[in-house]
N, C-alpha and C positions, 0 to 999 in steps of 0.2 A: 486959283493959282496965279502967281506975276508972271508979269510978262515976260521978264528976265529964263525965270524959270519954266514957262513955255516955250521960248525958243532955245532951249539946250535941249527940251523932252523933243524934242521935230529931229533931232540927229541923233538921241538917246539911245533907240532902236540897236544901231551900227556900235554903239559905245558898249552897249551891253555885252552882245555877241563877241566883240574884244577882251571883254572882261570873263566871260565863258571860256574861251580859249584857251587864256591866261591860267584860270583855275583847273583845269585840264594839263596844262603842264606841270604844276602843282601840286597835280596829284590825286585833286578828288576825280574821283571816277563813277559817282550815283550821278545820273543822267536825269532822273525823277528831280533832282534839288538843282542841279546844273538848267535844267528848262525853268523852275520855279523862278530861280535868280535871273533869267534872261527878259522873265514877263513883268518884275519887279522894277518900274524906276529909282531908283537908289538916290538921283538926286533931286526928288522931292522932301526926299529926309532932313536933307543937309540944310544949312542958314545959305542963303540965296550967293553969296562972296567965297564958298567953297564948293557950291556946284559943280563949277568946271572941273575937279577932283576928285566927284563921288563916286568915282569908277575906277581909282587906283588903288593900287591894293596896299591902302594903309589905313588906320583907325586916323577920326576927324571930330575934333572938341563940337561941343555941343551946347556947352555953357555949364555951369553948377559943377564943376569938374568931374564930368562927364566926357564921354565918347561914343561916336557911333564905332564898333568891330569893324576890321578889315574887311572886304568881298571874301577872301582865304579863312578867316575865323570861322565865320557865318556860316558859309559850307563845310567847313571840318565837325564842327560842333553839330550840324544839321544832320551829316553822313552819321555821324556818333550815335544821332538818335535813332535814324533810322535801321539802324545795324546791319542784319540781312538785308536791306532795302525793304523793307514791312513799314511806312506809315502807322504810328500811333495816331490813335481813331481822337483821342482827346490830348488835349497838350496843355502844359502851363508852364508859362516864361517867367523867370525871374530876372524884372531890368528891364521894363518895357524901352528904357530911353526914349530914342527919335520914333520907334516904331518900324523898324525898317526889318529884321527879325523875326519880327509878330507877322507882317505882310507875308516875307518868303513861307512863313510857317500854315500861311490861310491858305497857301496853295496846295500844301500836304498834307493838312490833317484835317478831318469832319470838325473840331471844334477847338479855338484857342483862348485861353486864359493869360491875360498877363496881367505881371502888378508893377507897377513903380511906386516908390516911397517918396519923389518930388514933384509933387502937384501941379508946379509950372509947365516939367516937362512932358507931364502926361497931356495937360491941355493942348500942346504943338504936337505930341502923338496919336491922337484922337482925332485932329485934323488933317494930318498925314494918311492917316490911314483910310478916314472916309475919299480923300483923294485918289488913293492907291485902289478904293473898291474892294478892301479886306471886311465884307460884311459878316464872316464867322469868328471874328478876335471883340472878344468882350474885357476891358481892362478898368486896372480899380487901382486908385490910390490905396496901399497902404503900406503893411511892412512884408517883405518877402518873405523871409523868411520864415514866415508862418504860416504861409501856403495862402489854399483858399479851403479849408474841410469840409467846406456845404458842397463843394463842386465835386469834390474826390470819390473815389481814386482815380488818377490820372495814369494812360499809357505809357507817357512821356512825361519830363520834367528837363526844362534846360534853363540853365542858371546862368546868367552873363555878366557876371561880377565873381571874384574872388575871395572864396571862403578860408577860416583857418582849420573849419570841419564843416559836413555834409548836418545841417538844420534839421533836427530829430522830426518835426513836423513835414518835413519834405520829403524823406525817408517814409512815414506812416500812411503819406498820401498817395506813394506809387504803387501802382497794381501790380500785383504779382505777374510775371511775365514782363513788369515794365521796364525802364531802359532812365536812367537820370544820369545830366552829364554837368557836370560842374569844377569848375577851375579851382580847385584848393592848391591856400600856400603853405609852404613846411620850412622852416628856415628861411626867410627871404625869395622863395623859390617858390616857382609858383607851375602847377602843370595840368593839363587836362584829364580828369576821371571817368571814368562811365562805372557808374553803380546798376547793377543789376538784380531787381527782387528775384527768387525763385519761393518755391513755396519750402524751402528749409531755411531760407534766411536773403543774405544780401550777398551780391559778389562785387567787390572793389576790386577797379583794373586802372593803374594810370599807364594813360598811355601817350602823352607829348607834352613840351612844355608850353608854357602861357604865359598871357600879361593880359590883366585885366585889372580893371578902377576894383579898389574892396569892396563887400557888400556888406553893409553898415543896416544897423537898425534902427527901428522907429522909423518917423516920417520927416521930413526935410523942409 
């Protein structure tokens, strides 16, 4: 790690629990994902010139026109998965980006799967992560929305890009009882879903709006 970005992690601690706070006002209220985000340095994620802002609550370019999500997204979509507060035992992210998602998600689940489709950005995620000490996140260049089939079925499923529908393969690969939360847009409009398997089919709920980069195929 730079130096730079060493001595911002020496006051990080105080910044975090700020940043907790904050999302407590905000609304979330899982205490399980509020402690995950408190353990997570957020501004190892970041390009070393936006550090000092990896703890406000707003989404921060990343390059390839990309973003890392707010502190507020991360947790909303995290609460989503978690539903009741039940941890899914196995997870797959769609978007690995920075890696910073993937991290909060090693603290909740036995096992994480993510994919990115930009090879650049996976390699600055892969070294985020071994930083961060996220040794249960295994990730793969390819195309999201194809899942991963040899892995499945998964508990969970959280997609961090914006769909114009829910990926028939991503759908196939959630375990009955599972929980999948994905940003779809309909008209220019874009809002957060939580798709629920049961064993007679699927339940689709939206429930807030979003803004998310689209999620685009093939590999970049």
């Amino acid at each position: 790690m730079s130096t730079a970005n060493s001595g911002i992690g020496m006051t990080s601690q105080r910044t975090r629990l700020r940043m907790v706070e904050r999302l407590r006002t905000q609304g979330i209220r899982d205490e399980v994902i509020l402690g995950a985000m408190g353990e997570v340095p957020r501004h190892i994620f970041v390009d070393e010139a936006l550090a000092s802002r990896a703890y406000e609550d707003m989404a921060l370019p990343l390059g390839f026109g990309q973003t890392i999500s707010s502190p507020y997204t991360v947790a909303r979509m995290l609460e989503l998965l978690r539903g009741g507060g039940v941890t899914p035992g196995k997870v797959l992210e769609i978007g690995t980006g920075c890696g910073y998602q993937a991290a909060v998600l090693s603290r909740l689940a036995r096992e994480v799967y993510s994919i990115e489709r930009l090879a650049p950005l996976l390699t600055k995620a892969r070294r985020h992560l071994r930083d961060a000490r996220a040794h249960n996140v295994r990730v793969r260049n390819a195309d999201g929305q194809l899942g991963m089939p040899e892995q499945a079925p998964f508990d969970g499923i959280v997609v961090a890009a914006a769909a114009t529908h829910v990926p028939q393969p991503l759908r196939e690969q959630l375990a009955v009882g599972g929980r999948l939360v994905i940003p779809l847009t309909n008209r220019d409009k874009q809002a957060l879903h939580v798709i629920e398997r049961t064993a007679q089919g699927y339940v689709d709920r939206k429930v807030e709006d979003a803004r998310f980069v689209p999620l685009l195929a093939g590999l970049g």
